[in-house]
N, C-alpha and C positions, 0 to 999 in steps of 0.2 A: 264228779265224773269228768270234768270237764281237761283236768291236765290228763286221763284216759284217751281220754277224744282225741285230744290234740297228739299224744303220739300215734293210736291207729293210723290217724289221716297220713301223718308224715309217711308212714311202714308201707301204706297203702296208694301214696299219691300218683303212681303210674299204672295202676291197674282199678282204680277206684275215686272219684269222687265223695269227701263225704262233706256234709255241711251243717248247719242247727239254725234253729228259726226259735226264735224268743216268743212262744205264744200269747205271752200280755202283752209284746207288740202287735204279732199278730193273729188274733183271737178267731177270725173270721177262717183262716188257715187250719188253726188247729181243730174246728166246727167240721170244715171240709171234710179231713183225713181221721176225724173221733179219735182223735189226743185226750186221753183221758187222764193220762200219769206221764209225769215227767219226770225220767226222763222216757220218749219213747223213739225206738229206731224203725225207719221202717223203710225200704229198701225197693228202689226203683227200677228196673230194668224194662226202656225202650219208651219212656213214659208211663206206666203201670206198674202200682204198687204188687210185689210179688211175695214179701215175708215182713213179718213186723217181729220187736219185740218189747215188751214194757220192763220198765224198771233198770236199776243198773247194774252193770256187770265190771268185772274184776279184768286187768288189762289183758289176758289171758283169754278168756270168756268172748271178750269184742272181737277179740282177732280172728278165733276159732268161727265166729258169727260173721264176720266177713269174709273169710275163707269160704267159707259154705256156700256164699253166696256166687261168687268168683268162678265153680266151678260150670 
């Protein structure tokens, strides 16, 4: 999913932040937020978690998922 990623962020980079967190580096992180599948997204607005989703999605799928969030 990871060359997915990387184009959302670009499509998205003036309306959106996105970033990824290696949870065996850090373990304590993903404990925090209950990562339980990776990949999982989960979407921050104002410091508060506001929509998660688990598993991966098709480049399509992300954007529509970020879009939603945008509004």
């Amino acid at each position: 999913m990871a060359p997915i990623f990387e184009q959302a962020a670009a499509k998205f980079e003036t309306n959106a932040v996105l970033g990824k967190l290696n949870t065996e580096t850090y373990p304590a992180i993903g404990t925090q937020y209950g990562i339980r599948s990776i990949p999982t997204l989960i979407v921050f607005k104002g410091g508060r978690e506001v929509d998660r989703q688990a598993g991966a999605l098709d480049l399509g799928s992300l954007q529509r998922f970020i879009e939603n969030q945008l509004d």
